[in-house]
C-alpha positions as CSV (number, residue, x, y, z in Angstrom):
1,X,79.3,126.7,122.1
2,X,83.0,126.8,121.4
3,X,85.2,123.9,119.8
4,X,88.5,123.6,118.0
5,X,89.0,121.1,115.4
6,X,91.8,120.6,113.0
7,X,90.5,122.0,109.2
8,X,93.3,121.9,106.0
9,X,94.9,124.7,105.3
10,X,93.3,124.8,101.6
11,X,89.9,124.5,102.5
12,X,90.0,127.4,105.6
13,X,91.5,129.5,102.7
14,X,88.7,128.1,100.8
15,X,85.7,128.8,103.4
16,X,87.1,132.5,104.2
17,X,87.3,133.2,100.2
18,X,83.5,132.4,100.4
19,X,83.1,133.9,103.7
20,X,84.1,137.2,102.1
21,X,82.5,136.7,99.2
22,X,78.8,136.4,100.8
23,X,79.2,138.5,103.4
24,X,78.7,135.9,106.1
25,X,81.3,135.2,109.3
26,X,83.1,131.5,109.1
27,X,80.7,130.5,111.8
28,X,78.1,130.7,109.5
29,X,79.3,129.1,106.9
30,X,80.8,125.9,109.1
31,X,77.5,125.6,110.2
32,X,75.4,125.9,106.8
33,X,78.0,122.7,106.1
34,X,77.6,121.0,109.0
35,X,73.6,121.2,108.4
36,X,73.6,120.3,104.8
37,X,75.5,117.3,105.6
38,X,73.3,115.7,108.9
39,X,70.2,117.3,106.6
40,X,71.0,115.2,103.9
41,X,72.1,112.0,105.8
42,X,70.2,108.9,105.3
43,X,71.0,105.7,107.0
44,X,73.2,103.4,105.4
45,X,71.8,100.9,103.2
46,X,72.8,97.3,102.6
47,X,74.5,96.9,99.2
48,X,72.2,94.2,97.1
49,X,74.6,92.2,94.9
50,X,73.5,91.7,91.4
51,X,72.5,88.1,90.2
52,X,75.8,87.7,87.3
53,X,74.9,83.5,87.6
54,X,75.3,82.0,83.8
55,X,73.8,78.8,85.1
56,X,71.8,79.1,88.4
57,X,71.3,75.4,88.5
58,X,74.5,74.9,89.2
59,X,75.1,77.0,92.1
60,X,76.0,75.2,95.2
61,X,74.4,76.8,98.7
62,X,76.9,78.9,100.8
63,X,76.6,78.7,104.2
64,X,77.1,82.9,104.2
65,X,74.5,83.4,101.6
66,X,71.5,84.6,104.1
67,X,74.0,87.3,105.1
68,X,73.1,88.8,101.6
69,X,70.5,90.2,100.1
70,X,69.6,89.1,97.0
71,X,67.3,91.1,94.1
């Protein structure tokens, strides 16, 4: 399939520089990217905030607190 899309002008001088250099066509390499990058996706995880508390008797329950995840 054919697509346009917009790519800097120092990273196309970038990809054909190592186009050359391997021997492979741009398509090639765009794709390799495109691969390593939905390869090595993983879903997003939720951010666990760390427990900094100096005197956890004296925290007071926030109403937004189930929202997070505590360790």
């Amino acid at each position: 399939m054919k697509t346009t899309i917009d790519v800097s002008d120092e990273l196309l001088a970038r990809v054909k520089r190592r186009a050359r250099k391997v021997g492979k066509p741009l398509r090639v390499l765009f794709e390799e990217g495109l691969r390593l990058v939905l390869d090595g996706a993983s879903e997003p995880t939720a951010y666990v905030l760390p427990d900094f508390s100096l005197f956890p008797e004296m925290i007071v329950e926030d109403p937004f607190a189930k929202r997070v995840r505590r360790r």
